[in-house]
N, C-alpha and C positions, 0 to 999 in steps of 0.2 A: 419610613418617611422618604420621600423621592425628592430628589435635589431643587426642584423645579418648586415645591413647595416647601422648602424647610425655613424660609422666612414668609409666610402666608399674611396679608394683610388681617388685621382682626375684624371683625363685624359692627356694626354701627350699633352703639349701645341704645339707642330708639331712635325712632324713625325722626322726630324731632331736632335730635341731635347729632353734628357732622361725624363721620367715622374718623378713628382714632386707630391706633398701629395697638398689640398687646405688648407688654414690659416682658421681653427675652431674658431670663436668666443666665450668669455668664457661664455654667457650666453646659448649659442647652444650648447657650450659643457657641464653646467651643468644639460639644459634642460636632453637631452640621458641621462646623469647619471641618472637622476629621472625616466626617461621613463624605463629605464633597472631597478631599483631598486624597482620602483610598479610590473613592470607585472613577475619577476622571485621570489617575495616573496611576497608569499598569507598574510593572514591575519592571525595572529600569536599571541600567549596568551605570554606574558613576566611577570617575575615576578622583581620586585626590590623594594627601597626605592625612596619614596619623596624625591624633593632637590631642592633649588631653585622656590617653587611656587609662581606663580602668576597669581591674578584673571587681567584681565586685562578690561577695562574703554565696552569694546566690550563685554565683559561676556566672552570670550574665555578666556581657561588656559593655562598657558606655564610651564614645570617643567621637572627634570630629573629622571631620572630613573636609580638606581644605586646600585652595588651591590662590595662585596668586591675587586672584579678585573675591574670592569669598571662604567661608565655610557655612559647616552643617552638622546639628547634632546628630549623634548614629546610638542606634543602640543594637545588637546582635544578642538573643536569647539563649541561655544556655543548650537549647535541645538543638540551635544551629551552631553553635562554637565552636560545637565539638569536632566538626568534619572539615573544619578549617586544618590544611597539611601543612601549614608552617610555622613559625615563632613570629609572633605579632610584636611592634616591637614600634616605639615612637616615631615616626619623622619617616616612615613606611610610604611607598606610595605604591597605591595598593587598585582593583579593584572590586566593588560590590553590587552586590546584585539586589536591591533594595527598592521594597513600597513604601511611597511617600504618606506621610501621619501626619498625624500631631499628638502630644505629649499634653492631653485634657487638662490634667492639676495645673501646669505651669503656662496651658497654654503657649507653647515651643512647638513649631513645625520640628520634625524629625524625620528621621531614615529606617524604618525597620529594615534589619539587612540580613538575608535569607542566604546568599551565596559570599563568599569574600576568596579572591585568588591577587598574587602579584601581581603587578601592573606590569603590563609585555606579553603577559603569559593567554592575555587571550587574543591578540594579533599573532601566536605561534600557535593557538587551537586553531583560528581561522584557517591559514596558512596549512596548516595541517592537513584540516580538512577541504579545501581545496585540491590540494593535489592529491587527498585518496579518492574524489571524484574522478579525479580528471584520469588515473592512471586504473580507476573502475571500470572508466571508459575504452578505455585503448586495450582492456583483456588482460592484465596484470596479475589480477588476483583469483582470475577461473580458475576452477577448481577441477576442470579438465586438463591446463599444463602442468599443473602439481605433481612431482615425480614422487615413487613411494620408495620410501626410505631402505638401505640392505638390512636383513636382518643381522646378517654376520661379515660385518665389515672387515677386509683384511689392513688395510691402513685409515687413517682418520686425521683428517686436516681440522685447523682449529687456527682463526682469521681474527685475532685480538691484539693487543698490546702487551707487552711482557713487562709491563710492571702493573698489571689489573690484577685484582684480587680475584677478578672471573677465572684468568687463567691455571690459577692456582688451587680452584674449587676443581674447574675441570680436570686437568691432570690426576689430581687426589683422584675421584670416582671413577676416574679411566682404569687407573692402578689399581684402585679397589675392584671393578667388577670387572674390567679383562686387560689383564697385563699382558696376554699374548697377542694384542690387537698393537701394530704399528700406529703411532702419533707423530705428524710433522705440524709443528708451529710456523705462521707465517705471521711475522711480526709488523703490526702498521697502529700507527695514532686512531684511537676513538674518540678523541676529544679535540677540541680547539680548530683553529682556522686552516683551513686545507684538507683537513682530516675524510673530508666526505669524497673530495676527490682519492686521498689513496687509500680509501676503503675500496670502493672501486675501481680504482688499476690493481690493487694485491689481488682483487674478485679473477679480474682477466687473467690476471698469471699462473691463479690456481686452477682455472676450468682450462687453459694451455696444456699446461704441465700433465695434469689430470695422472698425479701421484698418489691419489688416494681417491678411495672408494663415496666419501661421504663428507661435509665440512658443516663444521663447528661455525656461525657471524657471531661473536655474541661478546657484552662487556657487564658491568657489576651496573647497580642500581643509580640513580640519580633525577637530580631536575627533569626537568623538559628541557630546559637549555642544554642543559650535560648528555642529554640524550639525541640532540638536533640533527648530528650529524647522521642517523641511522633514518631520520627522515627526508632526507635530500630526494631529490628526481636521480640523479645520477647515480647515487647507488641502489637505488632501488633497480633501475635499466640493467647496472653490473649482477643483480641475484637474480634478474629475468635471465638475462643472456647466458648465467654460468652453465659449463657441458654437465655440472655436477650435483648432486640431489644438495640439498643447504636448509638444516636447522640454524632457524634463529633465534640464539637467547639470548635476549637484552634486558638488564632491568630487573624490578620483582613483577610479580604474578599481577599487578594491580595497571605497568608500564605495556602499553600497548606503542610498536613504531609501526612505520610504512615498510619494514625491512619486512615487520611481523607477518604480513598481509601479504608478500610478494613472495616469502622462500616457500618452500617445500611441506616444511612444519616451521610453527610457532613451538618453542615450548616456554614454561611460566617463568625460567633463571636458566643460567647460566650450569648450574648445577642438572638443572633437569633435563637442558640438553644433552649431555654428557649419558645420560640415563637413558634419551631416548637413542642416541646412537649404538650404544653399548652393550653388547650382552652381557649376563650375569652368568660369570664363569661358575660361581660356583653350582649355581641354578644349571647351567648346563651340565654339568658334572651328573650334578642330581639325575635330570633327566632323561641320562644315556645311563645312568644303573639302574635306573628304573624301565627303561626302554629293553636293555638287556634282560630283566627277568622276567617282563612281560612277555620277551620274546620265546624264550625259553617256555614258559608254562603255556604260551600260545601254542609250541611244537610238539610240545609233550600231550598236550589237550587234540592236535591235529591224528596223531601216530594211535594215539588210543580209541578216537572214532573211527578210523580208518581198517583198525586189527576188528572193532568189533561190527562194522559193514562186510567187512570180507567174512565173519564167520556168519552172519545172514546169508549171506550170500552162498554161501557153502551147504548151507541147508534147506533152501529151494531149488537149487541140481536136482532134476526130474528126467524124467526116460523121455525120447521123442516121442512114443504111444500115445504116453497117457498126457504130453500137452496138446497131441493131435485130436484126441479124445474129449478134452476140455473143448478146443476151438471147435468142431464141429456140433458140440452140444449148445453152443452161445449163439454158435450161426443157427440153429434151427431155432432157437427164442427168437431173438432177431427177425427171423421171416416171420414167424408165427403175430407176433406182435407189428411189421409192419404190415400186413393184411389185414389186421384187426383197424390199423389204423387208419387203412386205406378206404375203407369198407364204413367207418365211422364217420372220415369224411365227407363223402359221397351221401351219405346220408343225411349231414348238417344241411351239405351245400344243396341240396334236395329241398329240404324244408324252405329253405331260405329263398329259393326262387319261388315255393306256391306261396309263402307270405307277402315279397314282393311284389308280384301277379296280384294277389286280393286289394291288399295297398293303393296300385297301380290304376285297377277300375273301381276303385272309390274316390280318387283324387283323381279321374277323367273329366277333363273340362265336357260341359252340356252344352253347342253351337244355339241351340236355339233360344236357350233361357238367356245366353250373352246378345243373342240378338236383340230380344223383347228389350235388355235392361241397354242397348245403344239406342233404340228409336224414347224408351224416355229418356234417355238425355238429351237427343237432339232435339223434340219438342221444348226443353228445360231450357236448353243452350237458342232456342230460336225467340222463347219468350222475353229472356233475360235480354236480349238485342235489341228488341221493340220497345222495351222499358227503357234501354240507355241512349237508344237513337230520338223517343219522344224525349227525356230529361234534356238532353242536349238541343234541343228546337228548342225549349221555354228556355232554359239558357241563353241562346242567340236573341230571343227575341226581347227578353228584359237590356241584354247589353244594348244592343239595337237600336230601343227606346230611350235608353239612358245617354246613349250617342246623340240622339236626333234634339233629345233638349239641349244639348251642349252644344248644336251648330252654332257660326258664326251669325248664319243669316236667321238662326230665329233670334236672337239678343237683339239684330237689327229691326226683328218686327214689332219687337217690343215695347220700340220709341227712341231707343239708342240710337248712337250713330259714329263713323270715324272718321277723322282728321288724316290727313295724308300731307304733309308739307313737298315742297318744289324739290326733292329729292323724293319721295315717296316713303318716307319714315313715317311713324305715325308719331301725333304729336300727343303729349302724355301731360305736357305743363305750359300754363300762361308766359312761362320764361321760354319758349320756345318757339313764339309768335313774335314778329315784330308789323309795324303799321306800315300800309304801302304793302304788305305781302298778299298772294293768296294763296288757299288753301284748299284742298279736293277733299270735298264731305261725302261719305258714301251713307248713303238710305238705303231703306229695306226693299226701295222699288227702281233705282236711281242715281247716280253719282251727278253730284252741281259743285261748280266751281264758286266760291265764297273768298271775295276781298274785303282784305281787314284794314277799318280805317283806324280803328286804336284799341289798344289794350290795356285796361284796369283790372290787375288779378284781383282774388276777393276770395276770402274763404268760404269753402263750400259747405254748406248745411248738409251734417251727417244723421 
């Protein structure tokens, strides 16, 4: 049922009788309200307060949504609750993302609400994304200045705070997978106000200094807020500019920043940075005893083809004779066979010139059979001209004709006649004549001059 008709006048119950509306049912009629209220209001971000929550025995939530001048009932179904990341919680001001309804039984307009985040939190997505445009723009994040990481770093910088749990995950997996690898901490604020400015000045000092091979930006999980400061412009400019390759872990594997997109590598935590800069000592250990006996059974595999090439080779040692003997026996094949082959040639290429030749004078043009077939054409092509030169006479002369009845002076011979007023317009209406005037009438044989003593229009008999 389309909006346009979901209250349709009813039919005149007989032609006798005036037409009448039909009796709408109140659930048909609150169905159309809802019908009209999903498909004219798309899906909509509102902002307000909690009020009224409830989890209900279903998992679904019920709650209003309110703000100084109004509220609104909300409902959120359990299959969308669930991806909501934070503790819902009364007197919340929150935002949702929500198609506007109506609640048919109770007849209640409502909010089906498909998306729900804290209020703030989408003016710091905006924000966000913003400036990953803006610095997409300017060559930040190509993937042509992205430097590739040492494999075996001899020192290793790490650019956090020294009371983060990040740095205490890093350290551990440094020690664990290579303790002979140098670590210098450069201690700066990842949080709170100013923090993004001395994220980047500690950036400047480290790519100065350039005491190490490779650096660790990275801090432990949190908000968007908690994490603001890794999306500033100004530090992002500090991890373009650094002289030094820069893994960045921030966050869990789910927390994407602007740091993430501008260093070197992203990796998913804090931890995993740590792993990507690091080699695994003992994995290398492995590697070199195992490289070692590879090497060894490669020498020993080397020594024992080489003992038994040299003894081939000791057993095709022949006299000069009898290699002279061989070679001149090859050279006489060789001749014998290229005169065979010369001699086969010459005979191909034989054949192929009389086949040519017969070819040749079967596909010889005949001068005289092409001549006979140009004079019938030109006969063809002289006929065909006389057909289109007379078509175009009977053409001229129908237009001609149809000109000569369209002259001016034969309509004049016909009993017509024109008017010409004291400028020489012609006159076309009784309002164009005044008394006391005259007028130049043209005839079919003669032009007379006609003054008008009065004028009475009158309608013309058509």
């Amino acid at each position: 049922m389309s909006d346009s008709n979901a209250f349709r006048p009813a039919a005149a119950a007989s032609r006798g009788q005036s037409a009448s509306r039909d009796v709408i049912p109140v659930g048909e009629l609150n169905h159309a309200i809802a019908t009209m209220l999903e498909r004219n209001f798309p899906l909509t971000w509102v902002r307000g307060e909690i009020s009224n929550f409830t989890r209900a025995a279903s998992g679904h939530w019920y709650f209003s949504l309110k703000d100084a001048r109004a509220q609104i009932r909300c409902v959120m179904f359990r299959g969308r609750n669930q991806y909501v990341d934070f503790p819902v919680r009364e007197g919340e001001a929150v935002e949702v993302r929500a198609l506007v309804s109506m609640y048919e039984a109770r007849g209640e307009v409502q909010l089906n609400v498909e998306a729900m985040r804290r209020a703030g939190v989408g003016n710091l997505y905006e924000a966000f994304q913003r400036l990953k445009e803006k610095l997409a723009r300017d060559g930040l994040f190509d993937a042509a200045r992205k430097r590739p990481i040492p494999e075996h770093p001899r020192t290793i910088g790490i650019v956090t705070s020294l009371q983060a749990a990040a740095l205490r995950d890093v350290l551990t997996t440094l020690r664990r997978r290579a303790p002979h690898v140098d670590v210098i901490v450069y201690p700066v604020p990842v949080q709170g106000t100013g923090a993004a400015e001395r994220i980047a000045a500690m950036l400047d000092v480290v790519g100065a200094r350039a005491e190490c091979d490779v650096v660790i930006l990275c801090r432990g999980g949190g908000s968007i807020e908690d994490l603001w400061s890794f999306n500033e412009e100004v530090v992002a400019h500090a991890v373009s500019r650094c002289a030094l390759p820069i893994v960045c872990g921030v966050g869990h594997e789910t927390d994407f920043t602007i740091a993430d997109f501008v260093a070197d590598v992203r990796a998913p935590t804090p931890t995993g940075a740590a792993e990507l800069v690091s080699p695994d000592r003992a994995h290398l250990l492995a590697q070199a005893r195992r490289g070692g006996v590879a090497l060894a059974q490669a020498m020993r595999r080397q020594l024992e083809r080489r003992a038994q090439h040299l003894d081939w080779l000791a057993r095709r040692v022949r006299s000069p004779q009898a290699q002279l003997r061989e070679r001149r026996a090859q050279l006489d094949y060789l001749s014998r066979h290229l005169r065979a082959g010369l001699q086969e040639s010459v005979l191909r290429r034989r054949h192929r010139v009389q086949v040519l030749t017969m070819r040749w004078q079967a596909l010889r043009p005949d001068p005289a059979a092409a001549g006979r077939r140009l004079d019938r054409l030109a006969v063809r092509m002289q006929a065909a001209q006389e057909r289109q030169q007379e078509r175009a006479a009977q053409r001229l002369q129908r237009v001609a004709g149809a000109l000569e009845l369209l002259a001016p002076q034969r309509t004049l011979e016909r009993g017509y006649a024109v008017m010409l007023d004291g400028r020489g317009k012609a006159v076309r209406s009784p309002s164009q004549l005044r008394a006391g005037t005259s007028v130049e009438v043209h005839l079919a044989s003669g032009v007379a001059d006609v003054g008008i003593a009065s004028v009475q229009p009158k309608l013309a008999d058509l």
